[in-house]
Backbone as numpy.savetxt, mean C-alpha at the origin, in Angstrom:
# Nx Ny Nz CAx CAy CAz Cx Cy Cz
-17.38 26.35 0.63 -17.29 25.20 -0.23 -18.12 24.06 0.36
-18.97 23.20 -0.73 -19.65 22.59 -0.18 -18.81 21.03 0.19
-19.12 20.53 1.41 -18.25 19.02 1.15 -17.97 18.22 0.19
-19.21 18.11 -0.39 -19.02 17.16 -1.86 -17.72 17.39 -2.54
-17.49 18.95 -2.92 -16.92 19.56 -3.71 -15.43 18.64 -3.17
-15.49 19.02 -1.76 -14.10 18.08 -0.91 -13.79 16.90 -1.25
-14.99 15.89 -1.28 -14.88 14.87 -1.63 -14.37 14.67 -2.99
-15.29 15.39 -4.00 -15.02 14.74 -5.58 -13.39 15.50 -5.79
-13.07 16.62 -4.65 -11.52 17.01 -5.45 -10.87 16.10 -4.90
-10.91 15.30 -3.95 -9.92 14.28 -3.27 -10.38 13.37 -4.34
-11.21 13.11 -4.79 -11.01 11.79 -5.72 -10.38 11.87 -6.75
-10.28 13.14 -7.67 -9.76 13.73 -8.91 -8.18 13.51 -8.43
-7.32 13.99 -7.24 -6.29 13.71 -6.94 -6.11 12.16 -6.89
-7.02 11.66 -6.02 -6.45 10.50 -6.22 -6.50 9.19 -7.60
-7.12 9.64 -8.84 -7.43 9.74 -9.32 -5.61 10.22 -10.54
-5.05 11.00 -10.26 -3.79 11.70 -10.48 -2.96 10.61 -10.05
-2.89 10.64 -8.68 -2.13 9.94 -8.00 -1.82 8.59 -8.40
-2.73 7.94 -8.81 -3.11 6.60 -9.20 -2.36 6.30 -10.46
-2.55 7.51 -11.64 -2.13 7.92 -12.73 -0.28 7.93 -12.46
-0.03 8.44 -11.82 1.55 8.84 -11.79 2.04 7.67 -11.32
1.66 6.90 -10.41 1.92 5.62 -10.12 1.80 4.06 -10.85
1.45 4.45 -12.04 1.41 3.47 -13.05 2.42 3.17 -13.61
3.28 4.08 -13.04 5.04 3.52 -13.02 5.69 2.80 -12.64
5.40 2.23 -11.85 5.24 0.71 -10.79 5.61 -0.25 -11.99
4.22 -0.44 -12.64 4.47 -1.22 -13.81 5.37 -1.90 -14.61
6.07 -1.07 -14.16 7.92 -1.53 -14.78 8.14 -2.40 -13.79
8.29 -2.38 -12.71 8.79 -3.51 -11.95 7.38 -4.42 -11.75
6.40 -4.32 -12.35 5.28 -5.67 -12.24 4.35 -5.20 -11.23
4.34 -4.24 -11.12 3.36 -3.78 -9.23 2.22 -2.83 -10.09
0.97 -2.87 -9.23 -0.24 -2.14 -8.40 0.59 -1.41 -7.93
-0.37 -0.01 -8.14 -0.04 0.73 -7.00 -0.39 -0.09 -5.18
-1.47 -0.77 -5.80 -2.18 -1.55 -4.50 -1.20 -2.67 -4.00
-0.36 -3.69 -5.02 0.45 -4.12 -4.87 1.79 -3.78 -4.32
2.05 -2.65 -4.72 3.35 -1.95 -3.66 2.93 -1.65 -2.42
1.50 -0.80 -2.49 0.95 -0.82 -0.64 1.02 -1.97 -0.26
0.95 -3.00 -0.17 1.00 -4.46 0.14 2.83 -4.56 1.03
3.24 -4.39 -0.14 4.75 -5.27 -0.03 5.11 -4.08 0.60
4.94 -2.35 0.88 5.62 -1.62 1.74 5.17 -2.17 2.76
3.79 -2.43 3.12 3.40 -2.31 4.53 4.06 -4.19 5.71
3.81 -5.09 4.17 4.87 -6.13 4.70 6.15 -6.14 5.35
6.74 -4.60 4.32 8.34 -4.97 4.14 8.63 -4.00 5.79
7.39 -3.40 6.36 7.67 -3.27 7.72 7.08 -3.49 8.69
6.14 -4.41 8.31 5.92 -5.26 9.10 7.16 -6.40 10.23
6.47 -6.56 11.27 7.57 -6.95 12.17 7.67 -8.61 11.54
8.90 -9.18 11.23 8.64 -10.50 10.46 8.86 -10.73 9.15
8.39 -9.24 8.51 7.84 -9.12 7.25 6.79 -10.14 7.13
5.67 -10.06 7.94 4.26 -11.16 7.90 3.26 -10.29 9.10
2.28 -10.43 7.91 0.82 -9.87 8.89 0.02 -10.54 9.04
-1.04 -10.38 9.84 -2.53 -11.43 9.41 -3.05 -11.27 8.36
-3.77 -12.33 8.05 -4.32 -11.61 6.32 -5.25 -10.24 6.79
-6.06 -10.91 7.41 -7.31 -9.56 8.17 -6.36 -8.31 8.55
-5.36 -8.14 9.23 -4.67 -7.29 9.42 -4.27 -6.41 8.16
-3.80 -6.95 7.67 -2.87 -6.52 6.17 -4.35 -6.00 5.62
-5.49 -6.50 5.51 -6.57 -6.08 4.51 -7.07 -4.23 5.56
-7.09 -4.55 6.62 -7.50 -3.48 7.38 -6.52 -2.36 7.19
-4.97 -2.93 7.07 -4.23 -1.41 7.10 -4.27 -0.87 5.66
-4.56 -1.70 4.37 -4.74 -1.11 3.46 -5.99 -0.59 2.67
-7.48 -0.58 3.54 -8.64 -0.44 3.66 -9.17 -1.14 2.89
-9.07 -2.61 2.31 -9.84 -3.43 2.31 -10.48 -4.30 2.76
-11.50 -5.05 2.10 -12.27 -6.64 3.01 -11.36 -7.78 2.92
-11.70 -8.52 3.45 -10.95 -9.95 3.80 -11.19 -10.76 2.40
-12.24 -10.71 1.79 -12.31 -11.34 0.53 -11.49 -10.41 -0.71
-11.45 -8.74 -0.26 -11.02 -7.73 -1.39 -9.45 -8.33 -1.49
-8.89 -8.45 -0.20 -7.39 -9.15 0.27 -6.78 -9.70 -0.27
-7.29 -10.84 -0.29 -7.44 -11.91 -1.01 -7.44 -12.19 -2.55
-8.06 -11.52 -3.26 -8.32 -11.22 -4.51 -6.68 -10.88 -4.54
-6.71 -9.83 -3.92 -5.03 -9.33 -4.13 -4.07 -9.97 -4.13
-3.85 -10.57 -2.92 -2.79 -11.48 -2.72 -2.74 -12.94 -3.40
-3.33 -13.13 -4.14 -3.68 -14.39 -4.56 -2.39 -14.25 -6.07
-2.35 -13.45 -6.81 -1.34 -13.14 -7.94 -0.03 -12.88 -7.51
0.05 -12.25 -6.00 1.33 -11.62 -5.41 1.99 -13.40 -5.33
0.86 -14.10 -4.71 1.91 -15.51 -4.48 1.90 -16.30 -5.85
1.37 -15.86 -6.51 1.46 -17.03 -7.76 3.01 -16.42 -8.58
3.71 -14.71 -8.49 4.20 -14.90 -8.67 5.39 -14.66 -8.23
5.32 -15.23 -6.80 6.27 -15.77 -5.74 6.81 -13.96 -4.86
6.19 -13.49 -4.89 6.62 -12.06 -3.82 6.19 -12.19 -2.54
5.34 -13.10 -2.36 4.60 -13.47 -0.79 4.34 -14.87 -0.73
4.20 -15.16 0.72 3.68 -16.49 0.92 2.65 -16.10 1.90
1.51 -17.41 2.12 0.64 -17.82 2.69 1.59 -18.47 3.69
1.14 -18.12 5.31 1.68 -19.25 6.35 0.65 -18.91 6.90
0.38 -20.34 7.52 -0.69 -20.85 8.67 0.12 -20.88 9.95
-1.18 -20.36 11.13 -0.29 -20.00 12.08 -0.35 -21.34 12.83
0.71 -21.33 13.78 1.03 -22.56 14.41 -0.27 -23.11 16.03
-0.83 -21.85 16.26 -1.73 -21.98 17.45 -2.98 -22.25 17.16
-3.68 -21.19 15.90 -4.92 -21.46 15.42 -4.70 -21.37 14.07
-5.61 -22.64 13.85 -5.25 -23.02 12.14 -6.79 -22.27 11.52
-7.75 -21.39 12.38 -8.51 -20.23 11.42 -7.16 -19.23 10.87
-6.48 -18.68 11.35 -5.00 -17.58 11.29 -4.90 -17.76 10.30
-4.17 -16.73 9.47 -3.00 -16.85 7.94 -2.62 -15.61 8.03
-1.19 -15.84 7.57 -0.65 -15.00 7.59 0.51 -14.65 6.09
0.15 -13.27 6.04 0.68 -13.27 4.78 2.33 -12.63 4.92
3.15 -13.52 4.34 4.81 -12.77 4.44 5.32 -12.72 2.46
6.20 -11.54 3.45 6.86 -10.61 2.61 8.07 -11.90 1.96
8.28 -12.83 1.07 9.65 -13.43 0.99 10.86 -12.22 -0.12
11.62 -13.11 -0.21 12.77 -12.55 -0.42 13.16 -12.03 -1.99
12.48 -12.75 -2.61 12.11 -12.28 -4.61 11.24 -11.11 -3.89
9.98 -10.77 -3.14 8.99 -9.87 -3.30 9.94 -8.94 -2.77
11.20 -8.68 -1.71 11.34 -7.79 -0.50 12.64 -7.07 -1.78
13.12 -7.98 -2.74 14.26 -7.31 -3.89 13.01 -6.40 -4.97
11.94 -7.03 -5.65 11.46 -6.41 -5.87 10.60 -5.05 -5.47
10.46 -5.00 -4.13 9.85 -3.69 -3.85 11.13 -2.90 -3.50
12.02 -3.24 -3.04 13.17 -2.33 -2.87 13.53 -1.30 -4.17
13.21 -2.00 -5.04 13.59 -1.30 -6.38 12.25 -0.56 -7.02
10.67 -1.36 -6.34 9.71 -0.38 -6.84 9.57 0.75 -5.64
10.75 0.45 -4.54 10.56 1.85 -4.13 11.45 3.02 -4.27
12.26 2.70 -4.76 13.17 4.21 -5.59 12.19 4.37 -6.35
10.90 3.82 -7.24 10.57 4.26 -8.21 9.50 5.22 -7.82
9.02 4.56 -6.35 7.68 5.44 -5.97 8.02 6.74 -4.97
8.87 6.66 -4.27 9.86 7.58 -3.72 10.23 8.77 -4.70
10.89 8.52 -5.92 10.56 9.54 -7.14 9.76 10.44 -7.29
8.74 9.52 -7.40 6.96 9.89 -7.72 6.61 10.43 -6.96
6.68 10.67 -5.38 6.37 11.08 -4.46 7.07 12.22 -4.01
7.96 12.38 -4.26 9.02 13.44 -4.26 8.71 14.81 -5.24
8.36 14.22 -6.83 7.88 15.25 -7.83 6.45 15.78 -7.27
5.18 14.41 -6.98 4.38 14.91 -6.86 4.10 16.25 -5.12
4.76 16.24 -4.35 5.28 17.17 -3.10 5.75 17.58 -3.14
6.48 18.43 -4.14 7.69 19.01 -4.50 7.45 20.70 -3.90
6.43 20.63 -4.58 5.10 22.00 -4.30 5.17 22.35 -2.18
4.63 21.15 -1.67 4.59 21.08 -0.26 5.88 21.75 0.44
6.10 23.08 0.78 6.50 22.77 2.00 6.55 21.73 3.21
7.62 21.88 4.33 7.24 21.02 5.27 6.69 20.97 6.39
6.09 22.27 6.75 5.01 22.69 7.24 3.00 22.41 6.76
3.16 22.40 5.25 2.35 22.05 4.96 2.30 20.41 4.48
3.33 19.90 4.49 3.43 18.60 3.94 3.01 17.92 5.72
3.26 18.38 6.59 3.26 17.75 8.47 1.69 18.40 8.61
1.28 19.26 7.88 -0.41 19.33 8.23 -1.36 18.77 7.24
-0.49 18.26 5.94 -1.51 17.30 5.23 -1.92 15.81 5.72
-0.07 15.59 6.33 -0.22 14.13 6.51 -1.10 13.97 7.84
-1.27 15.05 8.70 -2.23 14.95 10.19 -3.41 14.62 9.47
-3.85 15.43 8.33 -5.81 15.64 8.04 -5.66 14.30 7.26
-4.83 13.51 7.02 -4.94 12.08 6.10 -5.15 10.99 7.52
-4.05 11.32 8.28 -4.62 10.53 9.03 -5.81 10.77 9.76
-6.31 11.86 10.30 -8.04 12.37 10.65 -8.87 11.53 9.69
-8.92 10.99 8.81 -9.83 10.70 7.42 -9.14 9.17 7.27
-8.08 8.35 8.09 -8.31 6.81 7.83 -6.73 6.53 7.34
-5.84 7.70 6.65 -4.63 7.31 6.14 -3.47 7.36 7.23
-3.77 6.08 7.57 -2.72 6.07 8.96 -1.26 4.54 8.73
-1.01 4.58 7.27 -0.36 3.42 6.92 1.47 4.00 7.89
């Protein structure tokens, strides 16, 4: 098999994936938006750097941004400036966003459950190794 072939079937899944997760929707979330508020909601603090938060979810600092800019308008996160260097920001998880993902995560937990259902857990512990080999290390 040629790589490409690797590539364009990982996109077609994700691509699926993306699709099944439009269930979110009900509680107001991105799929990109729930990666956000999971990776907050364990975050130590529930608050990352912005640069941080953009790196664990493989975007740019401006892509970030774009994102988080709706999450605070409608109140699931805040902007804090850090107290040592005022270049810093840091984005936290508050307490409307940490009720709402609690509940968009029974929904994605679901989703994730049907879509692995197939996986053994032998093969589900050697997919998640080759995801992280390839960058998926959330």
């Amino acid at each position: 098999m040629k790589p490409i072939n690797t590539v364009l079937n990982f996109m077609k899944v994700q691509s699926i994936l993306n699709k099944k997760f439009d269930a979110l929707s009900l509680h107001g979330l991105s799929l990109t938006d729930y990666m956000i508020l999971h990776i907050l909601n364990d975050a130590e603090g529930g608050r990352l750097k912005r640069i941080d938060l953009a790196e664990r979810i493989g975007l740019t600092a401006s892509g970030i941004t774009r994102v988080i800019i709706p999450l605070e308008k409608i109140g699931l996160v805040a902007k804090e400036s850090s107290d040592r260097d005022a270049r810093v920001s840091y984005v936290k998880l508050v307490a409307s966003g940490k009720r709402v993902f609690e509940e968009a995560n029974i929904t994605a937990n679901h989703i994730s459950e049907k879509l692995l259902e197939s996986l053994d857990v032998e093969d589900l512990a050697l997919f998640n190794k080759q995801l992280k080999r390839l960058g998926g290390d959330l």
